[in-house]
N, C-alpha and C positions, 0 to 999 in steps of 0.2 A: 227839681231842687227839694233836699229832704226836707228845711224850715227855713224860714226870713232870715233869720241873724247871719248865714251863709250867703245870703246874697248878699248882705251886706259888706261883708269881708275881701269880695271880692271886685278890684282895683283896676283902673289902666296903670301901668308901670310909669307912665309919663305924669302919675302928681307926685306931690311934693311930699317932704316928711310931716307938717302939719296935717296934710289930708290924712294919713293913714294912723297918727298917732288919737284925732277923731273918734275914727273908726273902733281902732282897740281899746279908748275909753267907753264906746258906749255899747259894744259887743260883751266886752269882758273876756272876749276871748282869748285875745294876748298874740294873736295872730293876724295877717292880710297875706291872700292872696293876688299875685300881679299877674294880669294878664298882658298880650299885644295888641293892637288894634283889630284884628280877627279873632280877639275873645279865647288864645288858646294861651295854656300855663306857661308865664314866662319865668316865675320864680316867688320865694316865701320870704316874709321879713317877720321876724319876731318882735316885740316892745324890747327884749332885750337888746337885738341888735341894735334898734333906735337909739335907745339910753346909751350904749355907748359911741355910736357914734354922736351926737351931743358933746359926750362928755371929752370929745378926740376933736370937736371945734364945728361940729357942721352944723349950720342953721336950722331954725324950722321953715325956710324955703328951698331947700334945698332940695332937689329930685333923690326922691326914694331907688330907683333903680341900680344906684351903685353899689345900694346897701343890702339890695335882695342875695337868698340864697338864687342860684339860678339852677341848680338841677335838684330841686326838694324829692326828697320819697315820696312816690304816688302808688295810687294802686288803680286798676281798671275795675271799671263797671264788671260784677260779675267774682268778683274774688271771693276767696274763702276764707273761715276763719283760721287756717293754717298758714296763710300766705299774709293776714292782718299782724299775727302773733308773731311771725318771726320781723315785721319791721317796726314796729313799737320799741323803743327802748326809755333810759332814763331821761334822755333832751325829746325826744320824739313823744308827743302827745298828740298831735292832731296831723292825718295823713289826707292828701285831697284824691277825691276818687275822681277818676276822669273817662271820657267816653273814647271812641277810636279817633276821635279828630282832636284828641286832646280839652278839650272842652270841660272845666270843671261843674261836677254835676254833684257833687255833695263832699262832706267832710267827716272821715271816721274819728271820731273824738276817741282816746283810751276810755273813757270813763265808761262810757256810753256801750265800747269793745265788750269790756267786763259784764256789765249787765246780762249783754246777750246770753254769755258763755254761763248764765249762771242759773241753777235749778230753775227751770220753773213747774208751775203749782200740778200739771197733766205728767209727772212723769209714770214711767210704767219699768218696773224691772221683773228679772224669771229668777226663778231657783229651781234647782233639782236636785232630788235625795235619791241617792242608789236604796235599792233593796237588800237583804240577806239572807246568807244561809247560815245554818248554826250549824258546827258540826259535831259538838260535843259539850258536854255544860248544861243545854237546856232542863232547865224545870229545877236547877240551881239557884235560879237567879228569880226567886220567890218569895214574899217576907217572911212567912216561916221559917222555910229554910236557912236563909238570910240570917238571921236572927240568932241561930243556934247554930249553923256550923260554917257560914259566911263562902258564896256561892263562887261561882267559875263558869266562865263559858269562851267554848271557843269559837269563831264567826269569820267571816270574809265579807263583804258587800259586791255584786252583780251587777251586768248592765241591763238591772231592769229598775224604772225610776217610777218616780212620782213627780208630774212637771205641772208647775205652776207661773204665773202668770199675775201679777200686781199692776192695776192701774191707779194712781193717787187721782182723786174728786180734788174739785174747785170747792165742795158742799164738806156735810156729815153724813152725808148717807153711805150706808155699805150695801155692796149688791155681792152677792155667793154663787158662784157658777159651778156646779162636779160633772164631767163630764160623762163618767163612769156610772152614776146614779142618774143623767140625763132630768139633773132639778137642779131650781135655781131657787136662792131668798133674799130678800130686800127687805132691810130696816133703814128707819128715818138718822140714826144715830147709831153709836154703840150702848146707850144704857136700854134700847128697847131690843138688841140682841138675845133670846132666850132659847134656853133649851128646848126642843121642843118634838126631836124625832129626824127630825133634819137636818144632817153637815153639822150634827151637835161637837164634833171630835176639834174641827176648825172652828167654830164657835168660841171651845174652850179653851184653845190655843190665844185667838185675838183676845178675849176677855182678859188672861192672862199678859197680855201683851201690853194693853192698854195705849193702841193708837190712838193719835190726837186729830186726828185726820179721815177724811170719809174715802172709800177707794171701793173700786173692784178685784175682784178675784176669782179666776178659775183655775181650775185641777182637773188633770187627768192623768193614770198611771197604765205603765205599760202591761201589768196584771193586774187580772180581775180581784176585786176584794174577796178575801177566803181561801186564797192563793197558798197561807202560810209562810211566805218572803216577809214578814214585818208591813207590810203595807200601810196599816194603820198608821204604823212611826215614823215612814217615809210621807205620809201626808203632815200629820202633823211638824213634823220637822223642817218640811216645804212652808208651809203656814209660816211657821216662828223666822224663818231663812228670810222670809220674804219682809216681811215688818221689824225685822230686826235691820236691815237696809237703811232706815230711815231714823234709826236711833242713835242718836249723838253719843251715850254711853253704848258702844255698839257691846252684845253679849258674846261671851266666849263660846267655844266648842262644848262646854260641859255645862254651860247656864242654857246653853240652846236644845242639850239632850233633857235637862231638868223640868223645863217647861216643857216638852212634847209629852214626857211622862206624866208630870201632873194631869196635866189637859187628860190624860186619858184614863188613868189610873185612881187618883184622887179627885177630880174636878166631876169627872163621868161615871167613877166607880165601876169600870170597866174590871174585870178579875183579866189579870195577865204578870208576866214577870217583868224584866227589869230592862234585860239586853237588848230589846229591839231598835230604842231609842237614840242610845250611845251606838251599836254600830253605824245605823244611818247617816248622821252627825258626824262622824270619827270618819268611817271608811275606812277601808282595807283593810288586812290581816289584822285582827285582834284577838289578843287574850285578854277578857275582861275578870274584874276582881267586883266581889260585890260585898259590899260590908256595909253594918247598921250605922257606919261613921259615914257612907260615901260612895263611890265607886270609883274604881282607877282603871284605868283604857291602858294596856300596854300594848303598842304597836309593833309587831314582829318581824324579825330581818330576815325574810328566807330570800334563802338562794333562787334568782330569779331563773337558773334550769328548772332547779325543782318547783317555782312555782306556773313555770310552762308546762310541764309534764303533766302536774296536779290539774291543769285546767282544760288538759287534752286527754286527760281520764276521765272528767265530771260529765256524767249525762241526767239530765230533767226529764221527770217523765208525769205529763199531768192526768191526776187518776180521775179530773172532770167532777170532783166532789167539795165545794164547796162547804166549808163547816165553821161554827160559831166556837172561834175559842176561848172567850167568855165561858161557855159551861164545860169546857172541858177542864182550867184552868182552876175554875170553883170549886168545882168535885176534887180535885191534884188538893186544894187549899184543906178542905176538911178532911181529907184523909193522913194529912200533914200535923192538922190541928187534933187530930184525933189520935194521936202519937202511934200509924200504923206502921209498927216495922219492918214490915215488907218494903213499904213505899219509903220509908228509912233508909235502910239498907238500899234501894233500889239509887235512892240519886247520889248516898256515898258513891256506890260504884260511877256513876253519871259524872261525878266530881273527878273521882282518879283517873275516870277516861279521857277528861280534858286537859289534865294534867299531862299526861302521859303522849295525846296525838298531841299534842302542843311542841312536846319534846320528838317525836317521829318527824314532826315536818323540818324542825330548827333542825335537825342532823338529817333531813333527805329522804328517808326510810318510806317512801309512799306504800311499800307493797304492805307493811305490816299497819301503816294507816287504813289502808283500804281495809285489812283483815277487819282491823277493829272498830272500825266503821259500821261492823255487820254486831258487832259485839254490843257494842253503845247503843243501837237499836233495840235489839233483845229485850234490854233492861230498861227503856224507853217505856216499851207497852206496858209493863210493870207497874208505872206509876196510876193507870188510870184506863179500866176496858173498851172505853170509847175511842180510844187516840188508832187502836187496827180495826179493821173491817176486814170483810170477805174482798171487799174489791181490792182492797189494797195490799191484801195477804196475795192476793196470785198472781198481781204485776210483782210484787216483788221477789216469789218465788220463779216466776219468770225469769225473771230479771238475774238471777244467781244461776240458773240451767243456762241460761247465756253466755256467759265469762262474769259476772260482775262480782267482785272480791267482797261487797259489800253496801251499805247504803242506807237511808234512813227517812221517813217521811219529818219532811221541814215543817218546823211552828209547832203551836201544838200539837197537831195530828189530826187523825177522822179526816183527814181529804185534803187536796191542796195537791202540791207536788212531792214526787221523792225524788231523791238525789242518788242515782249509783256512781260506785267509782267503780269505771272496768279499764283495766289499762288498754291503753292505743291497739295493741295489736290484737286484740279480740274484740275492737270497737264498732267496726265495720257489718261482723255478723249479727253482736248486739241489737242494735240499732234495728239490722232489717229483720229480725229475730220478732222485735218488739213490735216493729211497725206491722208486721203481717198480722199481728192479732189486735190492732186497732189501737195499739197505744201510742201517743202522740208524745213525741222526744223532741229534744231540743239540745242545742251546746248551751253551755255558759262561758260569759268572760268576765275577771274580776275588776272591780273599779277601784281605786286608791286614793278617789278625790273625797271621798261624804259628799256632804252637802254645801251646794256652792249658788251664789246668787250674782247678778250682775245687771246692770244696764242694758234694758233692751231699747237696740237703735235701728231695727227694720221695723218701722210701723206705717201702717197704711190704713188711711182713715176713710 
């Protein structure tokens, strides 16, 4: 029996309405259960029904069993809360639960229903932020630039993620788990959180955040950091996804890109652009705007032929070089600040190139995307000698004696992956074209969700 008051509640059908009106004064519960002389459910009487039969002439010696319901809503030993929810209604407050012999063995109260069904303090939810590629636009979307001719970029998101994992504490303490950098950090609270070399970028996100609450957290992403897919802002973004879950003012898609940026850019004083953060957040095809007022995400309606085809042209090729775009990014900044013309002229062009693929895809035209693709590169290296190498100069000259129309090393450059477009029917020789000289390929396929968190309900302790 789940507590006393329940045993008390329950009756032989053979007393009287005195007995049981007793009972529901010193219960409170407004209910008796009647059983048979073999102690199984013979039926329920509410104080309501009492009152009125009273009030319809019948004594307080009068046997209660005429007055019973005789087939109440029960549930078995063993139910669920799916099977409690659908028999609860507005008369229906208290259901008896019973064994296979009928035998009443506790009482689901509604009140008590709700409780269960209600947060409690150990929950644990995930998120996950796609990665990106840029295809045209980058090194637009930089405050110099920004600033004086108001940038452009064009992007899609990938199914390569950044996946995390929230556990809410009973306490204050935060514990940081990255699975990628195989470390982990433990503070007593959030005010002893500090920078310090360490998972600084999720740091600056929660600080930002300012949970009230102690939790765990771990990250792992499906590429290595240095990749050039945005990674950093698919972490961050995961961070803000995840603690934003638990905020009553929950924040939109563009306060959720705004804090991954801070967190990295101004919090960390990280050198990078603008775009990483909103595509992760956004997801899918975008044309980004970037302006000293703002940034505005427009999401693009392409033809989903054309964006089959586009994704059965896309080949990854990783050139194994890892590079800090932080100093490539610095260098792009003072040659900006430094009013060099070259580098000028270099991201106008970079600007009407994304203008322009932007408009090739909305009307179909892959073959002359892919051209241009190779074009928009070109003027890529322009900005800054570090973003090509020798290694990356020969897979992609490679890469062109093969079929490929075109292509562009992703993020800022110096290493990570490049992106060819070779169309389908020259894909095949590609591929083993590349592979025989030890280059590592890959498909891509596009994601259209951003960033998305949820309730995690597999958990095993």
């Amino acid at each position: 029996m789940a507590e006393n008051w329940v045993k008390k509640v329950i009756l032989n059908s053979k007393v009287c309405v005195v007995d049981v009106m007793k009972v529901v004064n010193e219960t409170g519960m407004g209910i008796a259960l009647l059983t048979d002389d073999q102690g199984h459910l013979a039926g329920l009487v509410t104080d309501g029904d009492i009152r009125r039969a009273l009030l319809a002439g019948s004594g307080l010696q009068s046997p209660i069993a005429p007055l019973m319901k005789r087939d109440p809503v029960f549930l078995r030993v063993g139910f669920s809360d799916n099977q409690a929810l659908r028999l609860f209604s507005n008369i229906i407050r208290h259901i008896p639960v019973l064994d296979e012999q009928n035998r009443v063995v506790d009482i689901l109260l509604y009140s008590k229903f709700c409780d269960s069904l209600a947060p409690r303090q150990s929950v644990t939810v995930r998120a996950k932020a796609p990665m990106r590629v840029s295809f045209a636009g980058g090194g637009t979307d930089v405050s110099p630039y920004i600033g004086s001719s108001g940038g452009v970029v064009l992007s899609a998101t990938i199914n390569r993620y950044c996946h995390g994992t929230l556990k809410k504490r009973s306490d204050s303490r935060i514990v940081l788990r990255s699975l990628d950098y195989n470390c982990e950090a433990s503070y007593d609270n959030l005010s002893s959180v500090k920078y310090d070399g360490v998972l600084d970028l999720v740091k600056a996100v929660i600080r930002l955040m300012n949970p009230l609450f102690g939790f765990e957290l771990e990250l792992v992403s499906d590429s290595l950091p240095g990749s050039g897919l945005g990674g950093s802002a698919a972490v961050a973004s995961v961070t803000a996804g995840l603690l934003n879950y638990f905020r009553e003012d929950r924040l939109d898609d563009y306060q959720l890109a705004d804090i991954a940026y801070q967190a990295e850019r101004v919090e960390l004083k990280v050198a990078g652009g603008w775009q990483d953060q909103y595509a992760c957040v956004f997801g899918g095809f975008n044309y980004i705007e970037f302006k000293t007022e703002g940034v505005v995400v427009h999401p693009l309606r392409i033809n989903e032929d054309v964006l089959n085809e586009l994704e059965a042209s896309l080949v990854f090729c990783n050139t194994r070089i890892t590079r800090d775009s932080h100093t490539i990014h610095k260098a792009q900044f003072e040659s900006i600040k430094q009013n060099s013309s070259q580098v000028k002229e270099a991201l106008d062009q970079t600007r009407e190139f994304a203008v322009e693929m932007k408009n090739l895809l909305l009307r179909g035209d892959l073959v002359s995307f892919g051209k241009m693709l190779h074009q928009a590169w070109l003027v890529k290296k322009q900005f800054e000698s570090t973003i090509s190498n020798n290694t990356i100069e020969e897979i992609y000259d490679l890469g062109l004696k093969c079929g490929a129309l075109g292509g562009k090393v992703l993020g800022a450059g110096g290493g990570g992956y490049i992106v060819f477009f070779c169309p389908p029917s020259r894909k095949n020789n590609f591929v083993s074209a590349l592979r025989q000289m030890n280059v590592e390929v890959e498909n891509v396929i596009f994601d259209f969700r951003g960033l998305r968190s949820w309730k995690g309900n597999v958990l095993i302790e």
